[in-house]
C-alpha positions in Angstrom: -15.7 -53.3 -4.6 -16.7 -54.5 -1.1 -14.0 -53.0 1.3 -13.7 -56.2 3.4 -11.9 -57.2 0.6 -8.8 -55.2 0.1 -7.0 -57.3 2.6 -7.3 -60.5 1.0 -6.8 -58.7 -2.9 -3.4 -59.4 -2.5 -3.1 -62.8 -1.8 -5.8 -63.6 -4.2 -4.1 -61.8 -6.9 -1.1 -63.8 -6.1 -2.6 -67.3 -6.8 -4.3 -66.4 -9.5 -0.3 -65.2 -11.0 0.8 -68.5 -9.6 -2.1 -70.6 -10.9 -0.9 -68.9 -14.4 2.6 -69.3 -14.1 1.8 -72.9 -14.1 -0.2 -73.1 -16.4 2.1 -71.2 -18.8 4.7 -73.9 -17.4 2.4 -76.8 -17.9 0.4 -76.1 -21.5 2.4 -72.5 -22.5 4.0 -71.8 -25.3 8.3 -71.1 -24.6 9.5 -68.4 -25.8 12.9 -68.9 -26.0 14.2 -65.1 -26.2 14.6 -62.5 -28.9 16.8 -64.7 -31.2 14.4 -67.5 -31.4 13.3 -67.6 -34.8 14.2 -71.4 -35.8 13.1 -72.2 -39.5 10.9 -75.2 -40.6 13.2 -77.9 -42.2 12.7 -81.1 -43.6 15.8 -81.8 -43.2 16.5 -85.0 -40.5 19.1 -84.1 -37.7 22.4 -86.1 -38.1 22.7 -89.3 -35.4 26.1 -87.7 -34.8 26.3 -84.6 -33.6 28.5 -84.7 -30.5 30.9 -83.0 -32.7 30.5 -79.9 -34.4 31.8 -80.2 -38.3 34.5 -78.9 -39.7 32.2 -75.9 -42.1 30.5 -74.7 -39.0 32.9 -72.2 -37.6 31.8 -68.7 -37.8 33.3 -66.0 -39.8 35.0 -63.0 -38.4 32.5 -59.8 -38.7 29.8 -62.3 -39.2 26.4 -60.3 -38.0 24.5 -62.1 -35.3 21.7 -64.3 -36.7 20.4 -67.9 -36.9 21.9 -69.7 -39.6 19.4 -71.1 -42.2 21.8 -73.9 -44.4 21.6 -77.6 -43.9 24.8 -78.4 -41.7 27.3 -80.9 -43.1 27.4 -84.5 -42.2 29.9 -85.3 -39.6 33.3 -85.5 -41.1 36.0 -88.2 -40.1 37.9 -87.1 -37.3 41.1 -88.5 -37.4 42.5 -89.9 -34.0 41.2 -92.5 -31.4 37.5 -93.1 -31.1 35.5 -93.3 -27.8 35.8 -96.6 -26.2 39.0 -98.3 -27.8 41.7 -96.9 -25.1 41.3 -97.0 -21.4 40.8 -94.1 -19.3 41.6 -93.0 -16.0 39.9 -89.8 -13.8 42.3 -87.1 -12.4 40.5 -85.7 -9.3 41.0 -82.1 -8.2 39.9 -80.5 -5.5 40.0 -76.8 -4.8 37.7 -75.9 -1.4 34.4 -75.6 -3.2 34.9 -77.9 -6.1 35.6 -81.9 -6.4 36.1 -82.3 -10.2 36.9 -85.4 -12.2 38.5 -84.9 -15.2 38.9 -87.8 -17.3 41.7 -88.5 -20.2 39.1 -89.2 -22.7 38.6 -85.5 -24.3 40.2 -84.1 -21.4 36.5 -83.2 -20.2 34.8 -82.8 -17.1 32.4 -85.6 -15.9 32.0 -85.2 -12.6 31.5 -81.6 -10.2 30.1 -81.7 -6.2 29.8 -79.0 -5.1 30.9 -78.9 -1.6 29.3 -75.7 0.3 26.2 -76.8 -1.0 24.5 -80.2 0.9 21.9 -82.1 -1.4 19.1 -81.5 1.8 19.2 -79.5 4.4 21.7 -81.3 7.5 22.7 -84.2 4.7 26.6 -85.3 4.3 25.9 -85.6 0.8 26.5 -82.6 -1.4 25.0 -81.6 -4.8 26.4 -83.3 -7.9 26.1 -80.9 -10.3 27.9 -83.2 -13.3 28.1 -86.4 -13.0 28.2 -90.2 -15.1 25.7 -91.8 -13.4 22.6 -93.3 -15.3 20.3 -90.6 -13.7 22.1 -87.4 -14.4 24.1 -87.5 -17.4 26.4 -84.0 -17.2 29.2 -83.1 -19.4 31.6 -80.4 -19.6 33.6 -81.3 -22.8 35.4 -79.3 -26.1 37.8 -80.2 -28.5 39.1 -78.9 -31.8 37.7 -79.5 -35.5 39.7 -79.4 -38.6 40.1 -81.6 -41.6 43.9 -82.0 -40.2 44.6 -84.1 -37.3 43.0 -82.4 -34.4 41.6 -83.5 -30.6 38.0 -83.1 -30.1 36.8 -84.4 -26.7 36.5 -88.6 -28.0 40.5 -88.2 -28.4 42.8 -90.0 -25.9 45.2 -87.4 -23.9 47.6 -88.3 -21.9 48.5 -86.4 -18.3 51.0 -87.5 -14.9 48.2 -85.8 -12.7 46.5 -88.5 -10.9 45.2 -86.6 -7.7 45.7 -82.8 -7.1 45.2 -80.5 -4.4 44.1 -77.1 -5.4 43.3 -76.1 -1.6 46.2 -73.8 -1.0 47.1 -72.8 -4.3 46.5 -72.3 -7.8 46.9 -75.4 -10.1 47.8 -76.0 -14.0 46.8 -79.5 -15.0 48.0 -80.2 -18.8 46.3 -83.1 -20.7 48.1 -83.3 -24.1 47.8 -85.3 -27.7 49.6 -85.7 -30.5 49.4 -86.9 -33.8 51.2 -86.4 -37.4 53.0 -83.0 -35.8 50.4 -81.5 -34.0 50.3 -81.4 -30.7 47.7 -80.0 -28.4 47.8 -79.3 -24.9 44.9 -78.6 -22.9 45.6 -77.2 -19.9 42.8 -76.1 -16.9 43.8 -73.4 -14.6 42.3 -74.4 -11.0 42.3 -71.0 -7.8 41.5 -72.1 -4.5 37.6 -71.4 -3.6 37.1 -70.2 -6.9 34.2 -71.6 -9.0 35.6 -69.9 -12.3 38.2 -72.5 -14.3 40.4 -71.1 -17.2 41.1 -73.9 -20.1 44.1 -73.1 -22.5 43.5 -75.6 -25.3 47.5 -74.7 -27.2 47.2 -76.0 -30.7 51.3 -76.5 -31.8 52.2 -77.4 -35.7 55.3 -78.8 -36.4 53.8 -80.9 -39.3 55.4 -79.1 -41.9 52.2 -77.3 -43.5 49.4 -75.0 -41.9 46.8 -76.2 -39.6 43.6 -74.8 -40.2 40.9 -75.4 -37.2 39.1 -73.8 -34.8 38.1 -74.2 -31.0 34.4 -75.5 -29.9 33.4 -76.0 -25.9 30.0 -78.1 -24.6 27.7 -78.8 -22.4 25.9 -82.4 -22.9 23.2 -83.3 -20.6 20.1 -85.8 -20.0 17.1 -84.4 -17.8 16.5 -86.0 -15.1 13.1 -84.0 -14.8 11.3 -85.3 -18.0 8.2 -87.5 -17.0 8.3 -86.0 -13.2 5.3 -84.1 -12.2 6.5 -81.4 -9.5 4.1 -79.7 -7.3 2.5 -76.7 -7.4 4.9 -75.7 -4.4 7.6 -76.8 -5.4 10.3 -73.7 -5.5 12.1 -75.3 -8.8 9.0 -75.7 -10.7 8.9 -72.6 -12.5 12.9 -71.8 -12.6 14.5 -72.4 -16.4 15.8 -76.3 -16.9 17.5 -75.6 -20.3 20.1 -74.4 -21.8 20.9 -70.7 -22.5 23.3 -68.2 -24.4 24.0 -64.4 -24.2 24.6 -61.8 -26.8 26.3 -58.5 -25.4 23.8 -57.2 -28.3 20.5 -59.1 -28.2 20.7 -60.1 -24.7 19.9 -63.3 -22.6 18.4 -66.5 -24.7 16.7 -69.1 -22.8 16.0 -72.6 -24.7 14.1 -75.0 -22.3 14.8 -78.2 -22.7 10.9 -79.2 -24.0 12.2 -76.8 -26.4 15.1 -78.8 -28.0 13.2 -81.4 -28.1 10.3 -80.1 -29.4 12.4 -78.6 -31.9 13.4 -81.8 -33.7 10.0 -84.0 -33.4 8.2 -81.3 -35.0 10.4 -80.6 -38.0 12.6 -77.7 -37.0 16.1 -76.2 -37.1 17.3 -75.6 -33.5 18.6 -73.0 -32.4 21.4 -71.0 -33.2 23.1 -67.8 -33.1 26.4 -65.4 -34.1 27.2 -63.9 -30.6 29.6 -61.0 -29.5 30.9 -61.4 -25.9 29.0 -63.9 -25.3 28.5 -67.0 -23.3 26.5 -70.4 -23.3 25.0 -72.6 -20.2 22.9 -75.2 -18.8 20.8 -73.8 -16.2 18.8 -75.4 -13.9 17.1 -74.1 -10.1 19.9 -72.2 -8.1 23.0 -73.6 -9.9 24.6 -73.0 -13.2 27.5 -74.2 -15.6 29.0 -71.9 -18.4 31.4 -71.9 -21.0 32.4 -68.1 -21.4 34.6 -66.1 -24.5 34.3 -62.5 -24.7 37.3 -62.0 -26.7 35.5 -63.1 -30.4 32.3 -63.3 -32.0 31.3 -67.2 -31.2 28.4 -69.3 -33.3 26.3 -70.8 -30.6 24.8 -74.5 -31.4 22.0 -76.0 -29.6 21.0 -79.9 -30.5 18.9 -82.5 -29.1 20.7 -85.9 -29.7 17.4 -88.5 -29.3 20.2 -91.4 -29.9 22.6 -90.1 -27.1 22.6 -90.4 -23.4 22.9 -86.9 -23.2 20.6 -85.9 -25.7 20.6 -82.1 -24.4 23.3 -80.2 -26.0 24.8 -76.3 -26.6 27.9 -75.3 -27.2 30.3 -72.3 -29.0 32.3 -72.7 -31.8 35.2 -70.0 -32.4 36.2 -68.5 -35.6 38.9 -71.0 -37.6 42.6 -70.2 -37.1 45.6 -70.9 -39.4 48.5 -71.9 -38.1 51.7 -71.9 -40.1 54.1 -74.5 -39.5 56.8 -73.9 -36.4 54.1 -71.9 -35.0 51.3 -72.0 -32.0 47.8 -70.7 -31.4 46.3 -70.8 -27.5 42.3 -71.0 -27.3 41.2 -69.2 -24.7 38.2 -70.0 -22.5 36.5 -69.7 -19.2 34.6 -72.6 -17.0 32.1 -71.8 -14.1 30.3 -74.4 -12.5 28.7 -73.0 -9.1 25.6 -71.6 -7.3 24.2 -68.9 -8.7 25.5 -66.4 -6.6 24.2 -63.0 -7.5 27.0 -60.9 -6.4 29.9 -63.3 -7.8 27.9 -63.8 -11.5 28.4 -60.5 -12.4 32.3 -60.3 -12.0 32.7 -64.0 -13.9 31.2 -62.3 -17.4 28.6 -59.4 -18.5 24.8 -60.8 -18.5 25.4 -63.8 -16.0 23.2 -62.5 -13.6 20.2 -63.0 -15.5 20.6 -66.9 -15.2 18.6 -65.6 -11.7 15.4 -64.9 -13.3 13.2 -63.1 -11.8 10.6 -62.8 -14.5 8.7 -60.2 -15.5 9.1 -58.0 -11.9 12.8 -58.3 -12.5 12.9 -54.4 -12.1 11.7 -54.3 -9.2 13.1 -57.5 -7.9 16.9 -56.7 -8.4 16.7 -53.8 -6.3 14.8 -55.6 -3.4 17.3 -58.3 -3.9 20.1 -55.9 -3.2 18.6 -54.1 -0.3 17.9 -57.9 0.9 21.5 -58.6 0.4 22.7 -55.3 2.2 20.6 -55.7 5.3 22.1 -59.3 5.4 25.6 -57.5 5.4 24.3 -56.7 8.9 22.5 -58.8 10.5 24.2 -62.1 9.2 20.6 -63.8 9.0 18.2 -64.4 6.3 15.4 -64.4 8.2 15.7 -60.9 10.0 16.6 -59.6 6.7 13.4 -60.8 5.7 11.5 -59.0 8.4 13.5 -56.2 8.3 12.9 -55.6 4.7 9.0 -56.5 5.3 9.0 -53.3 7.8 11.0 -51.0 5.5 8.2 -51.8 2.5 5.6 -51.2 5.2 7.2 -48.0 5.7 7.7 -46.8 2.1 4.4 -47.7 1.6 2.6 -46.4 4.9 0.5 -43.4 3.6 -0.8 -45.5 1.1 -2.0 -48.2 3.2 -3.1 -45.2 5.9 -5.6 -44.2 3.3 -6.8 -47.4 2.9 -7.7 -48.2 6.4 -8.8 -44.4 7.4 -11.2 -45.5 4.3 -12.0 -48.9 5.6 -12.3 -47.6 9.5 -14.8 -44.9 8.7 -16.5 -47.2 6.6 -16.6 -49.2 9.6 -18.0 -46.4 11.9 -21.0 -46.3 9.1 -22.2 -49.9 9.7 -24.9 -48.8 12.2 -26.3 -46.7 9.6 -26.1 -49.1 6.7 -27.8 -52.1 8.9 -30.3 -49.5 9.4 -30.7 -48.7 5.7 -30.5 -52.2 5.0 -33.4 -53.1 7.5 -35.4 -50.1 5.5 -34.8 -51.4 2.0 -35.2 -55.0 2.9 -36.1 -56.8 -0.6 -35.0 -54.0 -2.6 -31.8 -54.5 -3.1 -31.3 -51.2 -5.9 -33.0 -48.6 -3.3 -30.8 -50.2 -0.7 -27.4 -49.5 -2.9 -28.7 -46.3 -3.9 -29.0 -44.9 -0.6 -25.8 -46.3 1.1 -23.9 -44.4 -1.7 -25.2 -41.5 -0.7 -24.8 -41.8 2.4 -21.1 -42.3 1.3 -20.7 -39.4 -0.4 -22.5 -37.3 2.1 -19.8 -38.8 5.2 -16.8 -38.4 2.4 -16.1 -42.0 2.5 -14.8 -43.6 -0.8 -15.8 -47.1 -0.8 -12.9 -47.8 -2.6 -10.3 -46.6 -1.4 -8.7 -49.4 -0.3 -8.1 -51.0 -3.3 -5.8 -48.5 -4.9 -3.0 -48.7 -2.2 -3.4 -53.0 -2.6 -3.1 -52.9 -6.2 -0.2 -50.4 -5.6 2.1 -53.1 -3.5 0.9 -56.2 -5.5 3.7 -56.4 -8.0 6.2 -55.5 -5.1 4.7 -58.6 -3.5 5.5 -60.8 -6.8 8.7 -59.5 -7.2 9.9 -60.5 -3.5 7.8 -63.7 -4.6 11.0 -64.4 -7.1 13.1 -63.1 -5.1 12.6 -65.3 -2.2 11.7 -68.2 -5.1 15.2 -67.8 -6.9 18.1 -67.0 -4.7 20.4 -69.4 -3.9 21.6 -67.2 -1.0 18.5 -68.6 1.2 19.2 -72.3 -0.1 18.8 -74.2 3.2 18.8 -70.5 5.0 18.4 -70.6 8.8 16.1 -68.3 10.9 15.3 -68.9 14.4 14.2 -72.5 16.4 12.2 -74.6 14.6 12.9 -72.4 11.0 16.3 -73.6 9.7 15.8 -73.8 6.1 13.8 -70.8 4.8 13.9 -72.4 1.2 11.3 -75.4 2.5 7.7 -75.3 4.2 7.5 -74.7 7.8 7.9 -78.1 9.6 5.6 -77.0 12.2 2.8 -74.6 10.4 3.7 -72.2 12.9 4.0 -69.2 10.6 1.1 -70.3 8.6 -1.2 -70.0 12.0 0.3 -66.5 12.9 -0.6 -65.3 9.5 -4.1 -67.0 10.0 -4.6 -65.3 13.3 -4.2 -61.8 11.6 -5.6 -62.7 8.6 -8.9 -63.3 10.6 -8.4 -60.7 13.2 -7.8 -57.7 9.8 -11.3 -59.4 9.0 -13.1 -58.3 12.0 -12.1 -55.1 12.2 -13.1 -54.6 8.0 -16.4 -53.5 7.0 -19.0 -56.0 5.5 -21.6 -53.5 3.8 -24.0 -55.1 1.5 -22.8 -58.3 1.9 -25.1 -61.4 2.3 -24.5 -64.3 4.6 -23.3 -66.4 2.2 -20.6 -64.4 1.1 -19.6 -63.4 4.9 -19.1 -67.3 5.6 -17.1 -67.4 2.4 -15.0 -64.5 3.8 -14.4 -66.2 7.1 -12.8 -69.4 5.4 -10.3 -67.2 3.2 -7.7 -67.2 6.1 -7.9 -70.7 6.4 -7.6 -71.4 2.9 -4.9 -69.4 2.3 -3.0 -70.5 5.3 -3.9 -74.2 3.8 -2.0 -73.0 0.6 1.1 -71.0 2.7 1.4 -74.3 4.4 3.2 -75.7 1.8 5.5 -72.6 0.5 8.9 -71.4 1.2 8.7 -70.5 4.9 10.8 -67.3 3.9 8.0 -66.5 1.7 5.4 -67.3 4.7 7.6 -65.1 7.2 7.0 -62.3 4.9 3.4 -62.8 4.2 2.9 -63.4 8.4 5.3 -60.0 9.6 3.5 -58.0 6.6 -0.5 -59.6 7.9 0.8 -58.9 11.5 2.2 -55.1 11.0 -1.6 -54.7 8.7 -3.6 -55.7 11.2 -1.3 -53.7 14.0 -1.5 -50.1 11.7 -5.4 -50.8 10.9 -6.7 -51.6 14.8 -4.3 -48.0 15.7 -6.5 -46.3 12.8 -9.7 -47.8 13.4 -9.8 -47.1 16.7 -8.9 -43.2 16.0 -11.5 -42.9 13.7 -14.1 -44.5 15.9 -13.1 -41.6 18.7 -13.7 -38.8 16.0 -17.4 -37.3 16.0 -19.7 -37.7 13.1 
């Protein structure tokens, strides 16, 4: 391998992982995790399946594993159907949450998330759920039993019209009744929080047992089918799907392709038996989850071609009896936020991995957190970034020592190897021949510099993700003209500082054996690259541009030591 090379191994390693990413994104097949073992059916899904049915509730002890029989039709569910009552919206706000909560299934249809603006500088926040033609989000659950029961089409009734959950913790009861059961659903709001706790209290006084259990939903469109992003794009290769955990089998991940997929092409969707587990729909730095960790849940994913929100998961909970006189509370837990990587971890086991990293994730996590603690510090995303580009330069400073000791004395040799080359002219064999022994006779290995870049290549992928998936550096500022570290430099600044050294680590590499050709193919590299940085993260480019700059700084203090030392 030529050793004028070395310097750029990395970057084109890196394209050709990005190039494959998207293909894998484009023409791939999913994988959806190690539960995903769907079954071929024949079997036509159901119109109406924004209900779970009354059979489907799992059974205590049940063993975790994707259930094989035909599911029931949907059964009559006694009450009010959708669309014959009116409805009114009880707004809450909590600091970091607007939520609208509407009387029809006591369900969540509407979530902005305040802290976070929609663009960089706009007034406008991100709508996470939400009515609106375009992005179709549901929070919603219910109960099922061949008694009278509230699922989330049911009518509730509530005095809340407008509440304040700024100062201090709210309870906002939405209740039914019907035949002697009543059911309360109640949502605990904290200030600032994120994390929601809904009580849905099932009471009988209908003189016999009720029998039901508990489900909770996510129902979704995707406002992403039919849109083409670009190759640069930061959310292009982050999960758009929904997902479930198993404390047992781990995190699942069933894009929403896969859903649909799923039912055009014959097959059961997915589901699961999961122990302290949790569902969600997960999309590029911000997540909603239903969480129970108390029972073994059966997890349902559908795709609903008839519905506005075609995209569907939710739990169901084992069935309860519940003698007359008596109560039963369903427990559950709501988060709807950013995907915060310190905070997912304390809301329920596994939620973390909604940050996916990919397949660097063990090295990314721990760059993450050294990230984060340098942050801790210096209170800016950008010197983090820098700082943590030195401290990699540092653990990896012998290495890349070697490789420009290697590249410096091989530097040294070029008189010598333009002479042999002059010698051999037209025989290209003798020519090789005789420049490796001169090689060996001055100790020089000619490649010597690839080890150490092959070495810090998946280190570079893994701050790739890291810098790709953290909502912590959303909209990030840095210094002057860099105030959002999540979008391209407005002013290709970084991009021509990475360039410069780029180019100037080129003139100071060896070019043995190398034709013209190939030397003017070399000297457009830095400009092609810096073409391609142009258009990424500018925290990504303000890695790539400190880590070029610090190279090209440690190879000209080398080279020029070497280039002192006799023969």
């Amino acid at each position: 391998m030529n050793n004028t090379r070395p310097f750029l191994f990395a970057a084109l390693f890196f394209l050709g992982f990005a190039l494959y990413q998207n293909w894998q994104q484009d023409y791939g097949t999913s994988s959806s995790g190690s539960n995903n073992q769907s079954q071929p059916s024949s079997v036509k899904e159901n119109k109406d399946l924004s209900v779970p049915q009354v059979g489907d509730a799992p059974q205590v002890g049940q063993e975790p594993e994707y259930t094989k029989k035909e599911l029931p039709r949907n059964s009559d569910f006694s009450g009010e159907e959708g669309g014959q009552s009116p409805t009114h919206l009880v707004e809450v706000n909590n600091g970091v949450l607007t939520l609208r909560i509407d009387t029809r299934g006591a369900g969540i249809k509407y979530a902005e998330l305040l802290h976070y603006p929609a663009t960089k500088g706009a007034t406008e926040n991100v709508v996470l759920m939400d009515d609106s033609e375009k992005n179709r989000y549901y929070a919603q659950g219910g109960l099922v039993s061949s008694s009278p029961a509230a699922d989330h089409r049911q009518l509730f009734k509530t005095s809340a019209d407008k509440v304040d959950a700024t100062k201090k913790a709210v309870e906002i009861p939405f209740v039914w009744e019907k035949d002697g059961i009543k059911v309360t659903k109640t949502y605990h709001i904290e200030p600032g929080s994120y994390v929601i706790k809904v009580h849905q209290t099932v009471e009988n006084h209908s003189g016999q047992p009720w029998t039901g259990y508990a489900y909770q939903q996510l129902q979704r469109n995707n406002p992403w089918e039919g849109k083409k992003s670009g190759f640069t794009d930061p959310a292009r290769m982050s999960l758009k799907g929904a997902a479930f955990y198993d404390a047992d089998e781990g995190y699942t991940k069933v894009p929403f392709t896969d859903m649909k997929d799923f039912l055009e092409e014959g097959e059961k969707p997915v589901e699961a038996v999961v122990n302290k587990g949790w569902i969600a729909m997960v999309q590029h730095y911000f997540l909603s989850s239903f969480i129970d960790d108390k029972e073994p849940l059966k997890v349902q994913t559908r795709y609903l071609p008839d519905s506005p929100t075609p995209y569907l998961i939710r739990f169901l909970t084992p069935a309860k009896t519940i003698e007359s006189g008596q109560s039963h509370d369903f427990e559950a837990t709501l988060f709807i936020g950013p995907k915060l990587q310190k905070l997912l971890p304390t809301v329920a086991q596994g939620l973390e991995l909604t940050v996916d990293y990919g397949i660097f994730t063990v090295i990314a996590k721990p760059l993450f957190a050294v990230l984060s603690f340098i942050y801790s510090f210096v209170l800016n995303w950008g010197w983090s970034i820098v700082i943590l580009t030195i401290l990699i330069k540092l653990a990896f400073f012998k290495l890349t020592e070697s490789q420009y000791k290697s590249m410096a004395r091989m530097r040294k040799l070029q008189p010598r190897i333009q002479t042999l080359k002059e010698r051999y002219k037209g025989n290209r064999q003798r020519f090789n021949e005789e420049m490796m022994k001169l090689y060996q006779k001055e100790k020089v290995n000619p490649l010597g510099g690839c080890l150490p870049m092959l070495v810090q290549i998946p280190v570079f992928i893994a701050l790739y993700w890291v810098l790709l998936e953290s909502v912590e550096l959303r909209q990030a500022p840095f210094i002057l003209w860099l105030q959002d570290l999540s979008s391209p430099d407005p002013y290709y600044i970084l991009p021509a500082i990475n360039a410069a050294a780029m180019y100037m680590t080129q003139r100071l590499s060896p070019t043995p054996g190398m034709d013209p050709m190939q030397q003017k193919i070399m000297k457009f590299m830095p400009l092609a690259f810096s073409f391609m940085f142009a258009f990424f993260q500018s925290g990504l480019v303000l890695y790539w541009a400190v880590n070029s700059s610090l190279s090209l700084l440690q190879q000209w203090i080398i080279t020029k030591r070497v280039e002192k030392q006799p023969y």
